[in-house]
C-alpha beads as a LAMMPS data file, in Angstrom:
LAMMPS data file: protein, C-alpha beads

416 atoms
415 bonds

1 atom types
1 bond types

-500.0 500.0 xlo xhi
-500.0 500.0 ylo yhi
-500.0 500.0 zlo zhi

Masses

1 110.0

Atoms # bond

1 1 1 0.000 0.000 0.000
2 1 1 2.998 1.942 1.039
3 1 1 3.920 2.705 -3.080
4 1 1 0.418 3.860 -4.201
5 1 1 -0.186 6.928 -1.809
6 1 1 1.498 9.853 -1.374
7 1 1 2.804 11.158 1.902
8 1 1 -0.254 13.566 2.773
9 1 1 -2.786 11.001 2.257
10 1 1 -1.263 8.393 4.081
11 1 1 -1.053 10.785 6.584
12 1 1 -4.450 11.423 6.394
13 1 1 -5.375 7.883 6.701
14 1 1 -3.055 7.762 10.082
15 1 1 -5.190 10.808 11.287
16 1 1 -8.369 9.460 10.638
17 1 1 -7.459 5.342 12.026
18 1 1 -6.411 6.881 15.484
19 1 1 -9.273 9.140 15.774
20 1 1 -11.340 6.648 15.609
21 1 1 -9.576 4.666 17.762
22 1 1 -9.695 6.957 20.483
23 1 1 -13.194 7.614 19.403
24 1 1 -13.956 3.472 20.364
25 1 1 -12.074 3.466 23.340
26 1 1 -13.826 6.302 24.967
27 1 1 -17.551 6.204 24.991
28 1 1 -17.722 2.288 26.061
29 1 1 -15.338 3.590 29.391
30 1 1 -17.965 6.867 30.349
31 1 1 -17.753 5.520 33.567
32 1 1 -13.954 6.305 34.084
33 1 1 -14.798 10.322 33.923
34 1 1 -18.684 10.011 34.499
35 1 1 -18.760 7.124 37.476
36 1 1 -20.781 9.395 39.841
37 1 1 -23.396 11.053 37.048
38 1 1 -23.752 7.397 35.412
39 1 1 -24.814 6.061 39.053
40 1 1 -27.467 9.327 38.971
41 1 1 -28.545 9.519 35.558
42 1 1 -29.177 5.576 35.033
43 1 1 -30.021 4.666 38.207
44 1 1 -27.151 1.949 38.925
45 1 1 -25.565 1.092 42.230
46 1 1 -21.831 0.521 41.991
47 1 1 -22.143 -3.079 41.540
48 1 1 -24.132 -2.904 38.495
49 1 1 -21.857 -0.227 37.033
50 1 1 -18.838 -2.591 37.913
51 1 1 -20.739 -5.588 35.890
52 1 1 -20.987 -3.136 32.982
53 1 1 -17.348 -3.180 33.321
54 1 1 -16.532 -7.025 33.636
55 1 1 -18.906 -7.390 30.868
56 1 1 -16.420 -5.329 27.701
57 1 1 -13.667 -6.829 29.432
58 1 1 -15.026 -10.254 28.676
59 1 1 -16.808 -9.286 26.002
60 1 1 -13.110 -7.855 24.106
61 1 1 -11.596 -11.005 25.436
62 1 1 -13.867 -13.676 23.341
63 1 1 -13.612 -11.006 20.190
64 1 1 -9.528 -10.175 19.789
65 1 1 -8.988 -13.649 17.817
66 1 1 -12.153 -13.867 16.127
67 1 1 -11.165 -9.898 15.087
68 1 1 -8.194 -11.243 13.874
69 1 1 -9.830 -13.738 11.240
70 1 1 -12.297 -11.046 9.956
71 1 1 -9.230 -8.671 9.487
72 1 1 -7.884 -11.601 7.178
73 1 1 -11.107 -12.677 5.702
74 1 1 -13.055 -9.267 4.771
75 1 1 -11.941 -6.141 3.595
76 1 1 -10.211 -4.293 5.974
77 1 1 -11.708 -1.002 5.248
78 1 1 -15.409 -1.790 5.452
79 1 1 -14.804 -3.263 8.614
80 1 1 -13.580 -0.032 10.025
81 1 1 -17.036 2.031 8.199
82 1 1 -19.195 -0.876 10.175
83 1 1 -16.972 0.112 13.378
84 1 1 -17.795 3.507 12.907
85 1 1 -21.264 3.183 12.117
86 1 1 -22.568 -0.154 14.161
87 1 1 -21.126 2.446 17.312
88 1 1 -22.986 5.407 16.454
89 1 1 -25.934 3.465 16.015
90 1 1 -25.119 1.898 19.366
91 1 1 -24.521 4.931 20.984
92 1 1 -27.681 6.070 19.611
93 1 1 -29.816 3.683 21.833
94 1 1 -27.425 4.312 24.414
95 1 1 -28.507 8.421 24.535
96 1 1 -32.124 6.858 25.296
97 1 1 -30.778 6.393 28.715
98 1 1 -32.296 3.020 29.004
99 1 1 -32.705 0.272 31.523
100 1 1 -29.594 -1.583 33.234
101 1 1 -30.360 -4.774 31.088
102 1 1 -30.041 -2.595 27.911
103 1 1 -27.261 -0.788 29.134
104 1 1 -25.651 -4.217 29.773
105 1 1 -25.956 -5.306 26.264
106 1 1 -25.315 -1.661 24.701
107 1 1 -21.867 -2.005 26.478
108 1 1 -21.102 -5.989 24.599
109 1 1 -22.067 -4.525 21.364
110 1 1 -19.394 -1.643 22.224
111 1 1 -17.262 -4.033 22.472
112 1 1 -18.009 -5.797 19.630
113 1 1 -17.603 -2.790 17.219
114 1 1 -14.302 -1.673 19.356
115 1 1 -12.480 -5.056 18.862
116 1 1 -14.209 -7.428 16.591
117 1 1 -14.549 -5.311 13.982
118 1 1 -12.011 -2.719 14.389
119 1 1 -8.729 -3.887 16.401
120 1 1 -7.044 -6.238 13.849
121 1 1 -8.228 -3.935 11.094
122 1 1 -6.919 -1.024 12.612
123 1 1 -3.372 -2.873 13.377
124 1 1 -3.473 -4.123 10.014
125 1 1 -4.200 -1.517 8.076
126 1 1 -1.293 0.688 10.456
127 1 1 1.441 -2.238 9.240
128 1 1 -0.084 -1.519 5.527
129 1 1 1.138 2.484 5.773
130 1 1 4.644 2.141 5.262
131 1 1 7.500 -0.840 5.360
132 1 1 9.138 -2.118 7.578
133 1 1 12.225 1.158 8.145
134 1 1 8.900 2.833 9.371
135 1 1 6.684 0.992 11.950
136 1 1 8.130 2.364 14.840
137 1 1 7.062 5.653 13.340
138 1 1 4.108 4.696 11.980
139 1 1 2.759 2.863 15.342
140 1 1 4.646 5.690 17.402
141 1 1 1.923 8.435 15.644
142 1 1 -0.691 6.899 16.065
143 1 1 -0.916 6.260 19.279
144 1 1 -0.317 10.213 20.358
145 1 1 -2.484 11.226 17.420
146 1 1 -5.138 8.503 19.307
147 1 1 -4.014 10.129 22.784
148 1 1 -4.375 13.991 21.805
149 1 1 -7.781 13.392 20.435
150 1 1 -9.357 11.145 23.288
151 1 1 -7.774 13.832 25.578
152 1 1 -9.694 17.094 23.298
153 1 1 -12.696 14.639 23.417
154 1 1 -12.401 14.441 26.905
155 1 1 -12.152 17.974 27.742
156 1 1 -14.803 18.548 24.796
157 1 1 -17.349 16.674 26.626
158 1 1 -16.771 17.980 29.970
159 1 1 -17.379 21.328 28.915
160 1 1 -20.725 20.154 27.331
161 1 1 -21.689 18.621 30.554
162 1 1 -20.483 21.461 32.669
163 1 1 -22.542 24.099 30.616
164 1 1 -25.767 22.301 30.436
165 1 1 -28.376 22.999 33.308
166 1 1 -30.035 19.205 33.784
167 1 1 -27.669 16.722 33.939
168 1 1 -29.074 14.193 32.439
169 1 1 -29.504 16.103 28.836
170 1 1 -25.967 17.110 29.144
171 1 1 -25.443 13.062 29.234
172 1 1 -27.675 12.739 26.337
173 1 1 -25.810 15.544 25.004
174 1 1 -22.115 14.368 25.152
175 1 1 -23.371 11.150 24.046
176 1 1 -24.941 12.730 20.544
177 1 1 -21.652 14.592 20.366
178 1 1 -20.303 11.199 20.205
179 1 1 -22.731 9.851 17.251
180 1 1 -21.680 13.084 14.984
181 1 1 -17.915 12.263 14.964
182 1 1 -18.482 8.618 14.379
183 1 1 -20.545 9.516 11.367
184 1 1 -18.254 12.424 10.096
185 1 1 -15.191 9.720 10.674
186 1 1 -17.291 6.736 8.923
187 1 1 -18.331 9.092 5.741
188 1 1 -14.356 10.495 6.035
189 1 1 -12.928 6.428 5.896
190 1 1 -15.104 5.506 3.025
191 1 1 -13.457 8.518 0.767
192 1 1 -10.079 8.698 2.221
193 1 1 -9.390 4.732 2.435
194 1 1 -8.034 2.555 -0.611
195 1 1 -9.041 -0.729 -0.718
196 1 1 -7.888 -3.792 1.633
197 1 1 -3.917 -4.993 0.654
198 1 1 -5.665 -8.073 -1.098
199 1 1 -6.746 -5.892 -4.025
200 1 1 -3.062 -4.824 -4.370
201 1 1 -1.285 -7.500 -4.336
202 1 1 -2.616 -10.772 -6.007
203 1 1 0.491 -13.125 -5.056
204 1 1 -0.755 -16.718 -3.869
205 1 1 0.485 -15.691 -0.386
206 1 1 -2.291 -13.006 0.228
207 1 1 -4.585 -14.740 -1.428
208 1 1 -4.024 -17.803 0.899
209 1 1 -6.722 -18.228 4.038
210 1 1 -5.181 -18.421 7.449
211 1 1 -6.471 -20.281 10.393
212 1 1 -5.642 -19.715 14.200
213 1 1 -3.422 -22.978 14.268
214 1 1 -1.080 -21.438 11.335
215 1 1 -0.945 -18.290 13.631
216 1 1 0.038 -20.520 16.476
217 1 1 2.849 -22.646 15.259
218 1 1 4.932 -18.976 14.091
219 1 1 7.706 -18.849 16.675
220 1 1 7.066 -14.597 15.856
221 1 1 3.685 -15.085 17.348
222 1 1 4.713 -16.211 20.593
223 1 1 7.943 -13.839 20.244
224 1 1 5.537 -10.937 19.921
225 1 1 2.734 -12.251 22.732
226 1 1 6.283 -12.134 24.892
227 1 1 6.940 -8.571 24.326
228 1 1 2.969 -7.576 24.471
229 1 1 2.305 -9.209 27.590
230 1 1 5.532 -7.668 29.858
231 1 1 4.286 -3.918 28.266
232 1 1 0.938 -5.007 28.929
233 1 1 2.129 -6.053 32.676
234 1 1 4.132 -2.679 32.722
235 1 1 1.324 -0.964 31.720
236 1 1 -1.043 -1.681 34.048
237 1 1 1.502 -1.201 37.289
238 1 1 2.112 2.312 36.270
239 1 1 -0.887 3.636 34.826
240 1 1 -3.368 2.203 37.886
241 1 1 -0.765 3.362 40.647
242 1 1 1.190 5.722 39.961
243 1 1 -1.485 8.595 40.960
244 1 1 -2.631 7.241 43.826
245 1 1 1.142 6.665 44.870
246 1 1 1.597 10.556 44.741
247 1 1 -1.107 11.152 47.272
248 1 1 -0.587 8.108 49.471
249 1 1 3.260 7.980 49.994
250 1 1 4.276 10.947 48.548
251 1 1 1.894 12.611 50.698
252 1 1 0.933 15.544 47.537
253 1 1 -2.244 17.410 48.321
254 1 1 -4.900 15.908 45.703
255 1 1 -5.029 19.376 43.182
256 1 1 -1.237 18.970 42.705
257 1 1 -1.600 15.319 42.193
258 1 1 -4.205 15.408 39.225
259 1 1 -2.317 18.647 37.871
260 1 1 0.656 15.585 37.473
261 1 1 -1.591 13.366 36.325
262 1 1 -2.801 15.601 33.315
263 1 1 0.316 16.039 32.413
264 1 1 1.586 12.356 32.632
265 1 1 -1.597 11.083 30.939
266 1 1 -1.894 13.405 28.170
267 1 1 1.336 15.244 27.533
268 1 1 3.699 12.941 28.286
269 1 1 1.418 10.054 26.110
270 1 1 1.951 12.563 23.038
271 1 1 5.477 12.759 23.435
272 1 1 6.527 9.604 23.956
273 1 1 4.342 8.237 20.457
274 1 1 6.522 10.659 18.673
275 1 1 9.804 9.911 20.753
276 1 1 9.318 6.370 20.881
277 1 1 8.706 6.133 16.938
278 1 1 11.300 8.009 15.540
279 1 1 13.697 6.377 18.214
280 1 1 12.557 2.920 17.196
281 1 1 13.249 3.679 13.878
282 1 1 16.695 5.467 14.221
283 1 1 18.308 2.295 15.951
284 1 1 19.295 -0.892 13.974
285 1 1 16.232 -2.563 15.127
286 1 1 12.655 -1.925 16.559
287 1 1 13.091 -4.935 19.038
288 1 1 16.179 -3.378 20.134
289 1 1 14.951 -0.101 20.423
290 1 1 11.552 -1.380 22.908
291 1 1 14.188 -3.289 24.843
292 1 1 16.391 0.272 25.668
293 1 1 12.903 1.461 27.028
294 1 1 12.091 -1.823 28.596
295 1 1 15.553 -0.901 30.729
296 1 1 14.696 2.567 31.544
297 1 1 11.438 1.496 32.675
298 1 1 12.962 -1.762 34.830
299 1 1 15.852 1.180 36.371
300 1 1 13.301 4.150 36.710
301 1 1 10.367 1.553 38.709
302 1 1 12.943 0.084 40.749
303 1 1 14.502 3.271 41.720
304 1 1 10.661 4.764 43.425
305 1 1 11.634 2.382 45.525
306 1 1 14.423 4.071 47.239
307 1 1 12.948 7.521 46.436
308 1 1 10.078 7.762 47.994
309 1 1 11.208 10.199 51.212
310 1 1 12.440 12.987 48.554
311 1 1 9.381 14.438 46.608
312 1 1 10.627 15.842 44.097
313 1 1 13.108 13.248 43.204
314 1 1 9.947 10.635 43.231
315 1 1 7.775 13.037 40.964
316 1 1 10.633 13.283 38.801
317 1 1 11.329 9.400 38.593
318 1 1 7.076 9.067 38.081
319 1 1 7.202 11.539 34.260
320 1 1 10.035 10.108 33.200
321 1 1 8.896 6.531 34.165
322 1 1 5.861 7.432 31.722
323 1 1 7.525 8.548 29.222
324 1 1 9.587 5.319 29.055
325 1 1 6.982 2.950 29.534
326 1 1 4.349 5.056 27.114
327 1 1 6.988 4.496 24.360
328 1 1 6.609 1.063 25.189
329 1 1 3.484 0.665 24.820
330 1 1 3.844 3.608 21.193
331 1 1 5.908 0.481 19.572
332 1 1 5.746 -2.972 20.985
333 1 1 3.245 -3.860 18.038
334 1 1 6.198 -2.349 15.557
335 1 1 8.659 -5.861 16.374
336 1 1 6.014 -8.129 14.012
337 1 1 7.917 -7.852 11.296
338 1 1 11.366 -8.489 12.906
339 1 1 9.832 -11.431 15.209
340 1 1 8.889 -12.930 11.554
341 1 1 5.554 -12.100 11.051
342 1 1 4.409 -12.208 6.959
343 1 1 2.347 -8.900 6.527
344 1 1 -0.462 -11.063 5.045
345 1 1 -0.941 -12.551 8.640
346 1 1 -1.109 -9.507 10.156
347 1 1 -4.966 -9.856 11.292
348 1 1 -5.078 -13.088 12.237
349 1 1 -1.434 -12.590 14.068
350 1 1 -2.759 -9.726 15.841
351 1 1 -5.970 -11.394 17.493
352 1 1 -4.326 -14.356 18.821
353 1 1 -1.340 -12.175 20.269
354 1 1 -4.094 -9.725 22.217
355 1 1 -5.987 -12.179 23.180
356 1 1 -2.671 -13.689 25.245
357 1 1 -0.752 -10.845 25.196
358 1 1 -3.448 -8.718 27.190
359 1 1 -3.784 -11.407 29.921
360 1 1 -2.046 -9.248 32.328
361 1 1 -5.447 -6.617 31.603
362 1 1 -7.161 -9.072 33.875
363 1 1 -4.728 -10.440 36.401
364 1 1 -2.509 -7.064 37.664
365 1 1 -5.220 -4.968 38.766
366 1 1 -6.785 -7.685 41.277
367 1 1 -3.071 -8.696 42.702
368 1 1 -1.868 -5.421 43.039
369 1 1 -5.045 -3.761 44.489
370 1 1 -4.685 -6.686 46.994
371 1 1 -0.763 -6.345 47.888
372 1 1 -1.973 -1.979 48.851
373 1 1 -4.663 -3.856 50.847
374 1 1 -2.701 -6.426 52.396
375 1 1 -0.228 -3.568 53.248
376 1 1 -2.533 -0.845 54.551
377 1 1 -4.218 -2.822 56.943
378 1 1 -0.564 -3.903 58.195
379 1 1 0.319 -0.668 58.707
380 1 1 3.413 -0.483 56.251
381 1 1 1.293 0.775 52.676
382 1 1 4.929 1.153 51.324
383 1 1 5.297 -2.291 50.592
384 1 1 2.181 -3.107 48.509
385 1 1 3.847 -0.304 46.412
386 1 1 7.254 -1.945 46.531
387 1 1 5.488 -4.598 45.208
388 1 1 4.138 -3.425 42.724
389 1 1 6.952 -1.610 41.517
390 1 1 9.210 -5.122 41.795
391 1 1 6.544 -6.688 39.637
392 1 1 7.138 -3.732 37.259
393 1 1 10.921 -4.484 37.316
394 1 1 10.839 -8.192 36.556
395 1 1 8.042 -7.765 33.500
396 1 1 10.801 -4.850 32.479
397 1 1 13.592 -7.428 32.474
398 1 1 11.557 -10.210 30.950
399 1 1 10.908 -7.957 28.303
400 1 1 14.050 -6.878 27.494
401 1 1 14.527 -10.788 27.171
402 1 1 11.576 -10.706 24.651
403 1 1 13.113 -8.338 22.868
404 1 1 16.518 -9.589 22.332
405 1 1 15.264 -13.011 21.496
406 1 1 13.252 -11.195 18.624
407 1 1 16.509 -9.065 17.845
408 1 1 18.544 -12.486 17.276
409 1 1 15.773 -13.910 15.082
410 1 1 15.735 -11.142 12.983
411 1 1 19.616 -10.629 12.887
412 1 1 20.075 -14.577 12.047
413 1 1 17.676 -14.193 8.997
414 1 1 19.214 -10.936 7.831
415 1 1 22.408 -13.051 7.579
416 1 1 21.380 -15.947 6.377

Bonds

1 1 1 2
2 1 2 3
3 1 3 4
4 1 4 5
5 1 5 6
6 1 6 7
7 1 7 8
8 1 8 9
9 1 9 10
10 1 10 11
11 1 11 12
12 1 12 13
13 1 13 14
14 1 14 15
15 1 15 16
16 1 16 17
17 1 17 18
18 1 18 19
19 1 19 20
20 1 20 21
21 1 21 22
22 1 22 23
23 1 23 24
24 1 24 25
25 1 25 26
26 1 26 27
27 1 27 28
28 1 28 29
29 1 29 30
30 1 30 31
31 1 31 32
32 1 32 33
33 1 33 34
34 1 34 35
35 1 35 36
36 1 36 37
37 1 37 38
38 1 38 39
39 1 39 40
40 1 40 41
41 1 41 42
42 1 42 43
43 1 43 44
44 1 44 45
45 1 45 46
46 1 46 47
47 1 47 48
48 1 48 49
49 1 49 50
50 1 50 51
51 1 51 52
52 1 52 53
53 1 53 54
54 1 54 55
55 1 55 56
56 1 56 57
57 1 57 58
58 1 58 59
59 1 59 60
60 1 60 61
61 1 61 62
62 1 62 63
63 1 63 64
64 1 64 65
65 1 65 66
66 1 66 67
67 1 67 68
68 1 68 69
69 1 69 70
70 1 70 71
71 1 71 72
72 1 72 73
73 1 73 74
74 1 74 75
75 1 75 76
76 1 76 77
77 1 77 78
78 1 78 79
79 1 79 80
80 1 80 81
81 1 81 82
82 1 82 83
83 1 83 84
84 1 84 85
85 1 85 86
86 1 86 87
87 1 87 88
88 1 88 89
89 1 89 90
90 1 90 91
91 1 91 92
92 1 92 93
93 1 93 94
94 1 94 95
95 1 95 96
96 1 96 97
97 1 97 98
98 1 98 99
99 1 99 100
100 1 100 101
101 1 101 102
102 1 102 103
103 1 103 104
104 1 104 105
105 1 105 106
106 1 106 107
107 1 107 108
108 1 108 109
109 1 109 110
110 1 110 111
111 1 111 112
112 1 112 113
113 1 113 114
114 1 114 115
115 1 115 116
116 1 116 117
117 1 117 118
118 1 118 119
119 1 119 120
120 1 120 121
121 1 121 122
122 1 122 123
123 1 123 124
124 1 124 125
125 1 125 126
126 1 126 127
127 1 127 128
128 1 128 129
129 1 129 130
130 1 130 131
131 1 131 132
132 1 132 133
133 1 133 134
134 1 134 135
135 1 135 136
136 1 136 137
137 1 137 138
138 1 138 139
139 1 139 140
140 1 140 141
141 1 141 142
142 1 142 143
143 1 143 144
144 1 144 145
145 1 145 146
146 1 146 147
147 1 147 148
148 1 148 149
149 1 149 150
150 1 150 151
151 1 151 152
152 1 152 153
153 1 153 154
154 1 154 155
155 1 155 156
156 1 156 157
157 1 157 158
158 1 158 159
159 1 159 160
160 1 160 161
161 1 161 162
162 1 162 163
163 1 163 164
164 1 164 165
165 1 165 166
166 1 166 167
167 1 167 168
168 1 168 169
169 1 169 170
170 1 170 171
171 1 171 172
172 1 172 173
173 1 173 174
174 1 174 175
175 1 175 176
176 1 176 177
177 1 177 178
178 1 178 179
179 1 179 180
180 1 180 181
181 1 181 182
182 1 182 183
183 1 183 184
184 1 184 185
185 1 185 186
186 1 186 187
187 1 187 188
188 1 188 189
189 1 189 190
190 1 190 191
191 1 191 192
192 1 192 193
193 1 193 194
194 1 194 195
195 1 195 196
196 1 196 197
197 1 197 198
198 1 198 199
199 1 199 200
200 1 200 201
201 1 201 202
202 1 202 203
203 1 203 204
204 1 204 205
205 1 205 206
206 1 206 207
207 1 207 208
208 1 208 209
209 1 209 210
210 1 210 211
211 1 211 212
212 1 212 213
213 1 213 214
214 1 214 215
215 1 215 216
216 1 216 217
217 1 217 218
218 1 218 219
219 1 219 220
220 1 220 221
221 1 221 222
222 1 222 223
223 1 223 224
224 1 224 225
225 1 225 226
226 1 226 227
227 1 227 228
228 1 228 229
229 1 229 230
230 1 230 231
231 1 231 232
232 1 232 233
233 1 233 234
234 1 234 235
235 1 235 236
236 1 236 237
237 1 237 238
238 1 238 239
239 1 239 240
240 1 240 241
241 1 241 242
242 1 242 243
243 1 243 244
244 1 244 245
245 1 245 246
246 1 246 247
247 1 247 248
248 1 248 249
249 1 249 250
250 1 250 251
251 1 251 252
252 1 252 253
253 1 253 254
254 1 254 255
255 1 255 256
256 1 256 257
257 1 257 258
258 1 258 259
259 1 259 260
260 1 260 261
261 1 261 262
262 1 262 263
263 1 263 264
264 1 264 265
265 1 265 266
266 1 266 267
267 1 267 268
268 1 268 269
269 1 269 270
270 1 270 271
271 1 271 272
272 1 272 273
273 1 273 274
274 1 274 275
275 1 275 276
276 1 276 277
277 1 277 278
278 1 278 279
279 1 279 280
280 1 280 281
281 1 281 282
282 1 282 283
283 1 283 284
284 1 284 285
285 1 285 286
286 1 286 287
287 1 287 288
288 1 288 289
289 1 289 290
290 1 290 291
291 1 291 292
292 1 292 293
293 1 293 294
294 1 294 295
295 1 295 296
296 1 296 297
297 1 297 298
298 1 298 299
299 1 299 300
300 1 300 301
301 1 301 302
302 1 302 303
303 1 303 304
304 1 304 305
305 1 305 306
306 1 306 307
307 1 307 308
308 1 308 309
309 1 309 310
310 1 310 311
311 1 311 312
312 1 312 313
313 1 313 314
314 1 314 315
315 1 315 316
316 1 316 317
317 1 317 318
318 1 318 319
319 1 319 320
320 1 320 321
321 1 321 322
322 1 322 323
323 1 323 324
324 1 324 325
325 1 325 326
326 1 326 327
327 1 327 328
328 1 328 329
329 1 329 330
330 1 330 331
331 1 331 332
332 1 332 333
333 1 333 334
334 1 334 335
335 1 335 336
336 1 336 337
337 1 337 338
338 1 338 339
339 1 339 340
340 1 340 341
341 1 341 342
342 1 342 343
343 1 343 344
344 1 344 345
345 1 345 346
346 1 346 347
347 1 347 348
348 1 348 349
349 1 349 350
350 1 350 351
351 1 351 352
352 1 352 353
353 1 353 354
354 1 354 355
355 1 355 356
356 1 356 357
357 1 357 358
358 1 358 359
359 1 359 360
360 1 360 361
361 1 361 362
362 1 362 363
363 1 363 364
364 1 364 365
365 1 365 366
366 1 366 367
367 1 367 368
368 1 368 369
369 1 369 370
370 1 370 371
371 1 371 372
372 1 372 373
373 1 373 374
374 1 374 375
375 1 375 376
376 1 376 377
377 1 377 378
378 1 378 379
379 1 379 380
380 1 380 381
381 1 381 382
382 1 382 383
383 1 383 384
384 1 384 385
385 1 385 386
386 1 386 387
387 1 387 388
388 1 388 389
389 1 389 390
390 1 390 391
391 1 391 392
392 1 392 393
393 1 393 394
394 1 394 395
395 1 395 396
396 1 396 397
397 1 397 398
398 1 398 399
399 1 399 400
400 1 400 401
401 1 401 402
402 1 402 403
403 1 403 404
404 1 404 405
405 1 405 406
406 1 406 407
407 1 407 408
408 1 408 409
409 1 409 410
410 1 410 411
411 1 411 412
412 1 412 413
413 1 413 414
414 1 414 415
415 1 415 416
C-alpha cells in the first residue's frame, strides 16, 4: 500500500485510524470520567456499574482472535465504516438512557464494534502504511495522534456537561456529540481509504486463508505475545498506581496530584508516540529499540523504591517513568515484522497475540489492588507499592529478554 499513496494522504489515513480509535475506546469507558453522574442519571448502584465493566472486558476477550480472522477474511476497510457506524448506532440507543439490562448489552455490542470489527483492522491496516524502516514511526503516531484526540474529546465533553443545566440532557448531550464524529469519521474512511492490501497484491500468499493454528505454530507469534504481555504487565503497574502513589506515599495534596496526572496522561502520552517512533526507527532494530525502554522502565520503577522520602526526586522518577513505559506501549506492536511475522498474517497474528498478550489486563489490577490492601491494613502501605513496583521491574527485564530473542531472530535471517 505503502507505493500507491502519497505522503499527505497516508497521513491522512493515520489521522483518521487513530481518531477513531480513540473515538472506540472512549464512549464504552464513560464511567472512568462520568462514574458518579452514570450512578445518577441511570439509576445503577456501583455493583451494576462494575458488571458493565466485567462485561467489555469479557466481552473484548472472546472477540480479539475472532477480530483477527475477519481482518484476514473481509476487507479491511469496510470493517472499520461498520466500526464507525454499528457504534454510532449503538450509541444512539445508548442516549435513550435506558434500563440496566439494555445498558448491559449496549456495552457488549461496544465491544463488539471496538475489537471485533475494528482492532485487527486497525493494526493491520497501520502495518499496511509504510515498510518495515517505518513501523516504529508509523505505530509511534498513532498512538499520540489517538491520545491527543481522546484527551480534546475528553475535555470537549466535559465542557458540554459542565454548561448544560439538567444533567441528564448534558449526558444525552455528550453522548450525541459522540454519534456526529463517528458519522463524520465513517463518511471520512469511506473517501479517504483505498481498498484492503488483497486488491493490491494478487500473489498466492495473500490470497491464501489463514487459520488460528497457522498463527500458532509462528515462533514470531509467541515472540511478539512475549513482548505484548511484559508492556501489557508494565502498563497496568504504572498507569493504575502511579497517581494514587503521589497522594498516598508521597503525601501531595490531591489538586497537585491530578495537575501531574494531566500532564503524565496526556502530555507525556503525546510525546513519547513521537519519541518512541522516531527512536525505534533510528536504531538498527525496533526490538532493540523497545528493549532500551524496557531498561529505563525496569531502572526508573525500581529506583521509586528508594525515592520515595524525597518528593521531588519521586515526581521526577514518576514523568520520566511514563515517558519510558508510554513508548513502550507507542511500539511494541512495531517488532512483528522483525519477530517474523508475513504482513499477510497480520490480522489473524494480531488477534491471537491480544488475546494472550493482554492477559495481564485481567490479572494485575486484582493482585496489586490486593498487595496496597494487604499492606494498609498492616500498617506499612509502602510495601504493597514496593510490590508493585518489583513486579514492574521483573516484567521490564523479561521484556528486554523478549526483545533480544526477537533481535537475534531477525539478525540470524538478515544473515542468512
Amino acid at each position: 500500500m505503502e507505493q500507491q499513496l502519497t505522503r499527505r494522504k497516508r497521513n491522512i489515513i493515520l489521522i483518521l485510524l487513530s481518531f477513531l480509535a480513540g473515538m472506540v475506546y472512549f464512549i464504552p469507558y464513560f464511567q472512568l470520567t462520568y462514574y458518579d453522574q452514570m450512578i445518577r442519571i441511570l439509576g445503577l448502584t456501583n455493583t451494576q456499574l462494575g458488571f458493565i465493566g466485567t462485561a467489555v472486558a469479557l466481552v473484548n476477550f472472546i472477540c480479539y482472535i475472532p477480530s483477527g480472522y475477519m481482518a484476514d477474511k473481509f476487507d479491511a476497510k469496510l470493517l472499520l465504516i461498520l466500526s464507525a457506524v454499528g457504534m454510532a448506532v449503538t450509541s444512539l440507543v445508548y442516549s435513550l438512557l435506558p434500563s440496566y439490562t439494555i445498558v448491559l448489552i449496549i456495552h457488549g455490542f461496544f465491544a463488539i464494534f471496538s475489537i471485533l470489527t475494528f482492532w485487527s483492522p486497525y493494526l493491520k491496516y497501520l502495518r499496511m502504511l509504510g515498510d518495515e524502516s517505518e513501523q516504529g514511526k508509523i505505530f509511534g503516531m498513532s498512538e499520540a495522534f489517538r491520545g491527543v484526540m481522546a484527551t480534546a474529546i475528553s475535555f470537549l465533553c466535559l465542557w458540554i456537561l459542565g454548561s448544560i443545566g439538567n444533567e441528564a440532557l448534558g449526558f444525552r448531550t455528550i453522548i450525541w456529540v459522540n454519534v456526529a464524529f463517528f458519522i463524520i469519521i465513517a463518511v471520512a474512511l469511506a473517501i479517504v481509504l483505498p481498498k484492503d492490501i488483497k486488491e493490491h497484491d494478487q500473489t498466492a500468499d495473500c490470497e491464501k486463508s489463514y487459520r488460528m493454528i497457522d498463527a500458532l505454530k509462528l515462533k514470531g507469534t509467541w515472540l511478539t505475545i512475549f513482548v505484548i504481555a511484559c508492556g501489557i504487565t508494565v502498563y497496568m503497574c504504572c498507569t493504575g498506581y502511579l497517581g494514587t502513589y503521589t497522594t498516598q506515599i508521597l503525601k501531595l495534596p490531591e489538586s497537585i496530584a491530578s495537575t501531574i496526572s494531566i500532564f503524565r496522561n496526556y502530555i507525556i502520552v503525546f510525546l513519547s508516540g513521537i519519541i518512541g517512533g522516531v527512536i525505534a526507527d533510528k536504531m538498527s532494530t525496533k526490538s532493540k529499540a523497545v528493549s532500551v525502554f524496557f531498561a529505563l522502565t525496569c531502572i526508573l520503577g525500581l529506583s521509586l523504591i528508594f525515592s520515595s522520602k524525597v518528593a521531588a526526586l519521586s515526581i521526577a522518577l514518576t514523568l520520566f517513568l511514563s515517558l519510558c513505559f508510554n513508548a513502550i506501549k507507542s511500539t511494541y506492536w512495531s517488532v512483528m515484522g522483525e519477530a517474523g511475522i508475513p504482513i499477510e498474517m497480520t490480522g489473524m497474528c494480531t488477534g491471537v497475540i491480544s488475546c494472550i498478550g493482554f492477559i495481564p489486563q485481567i490479572l494485575v489490577s486484582p493482585i496489586a489492588g490486593s498487595w496496597i490492601d494487604a499492606a494498609t491494613a498492616a500498617g506499612n502501605i509502602n510495601a504493597g507499592f514496593n510490590k508493585i513496583f518489583i513486579l514492574l521491574g521483573a516484567a521490564s527485564a523479561l521484556g528486554i529478554v523478549a526483545c533480544l530473542l526477537i533481535h537475534k531472530e531477525y539478525t540470524k535471517k538478515q544473515t542468512d
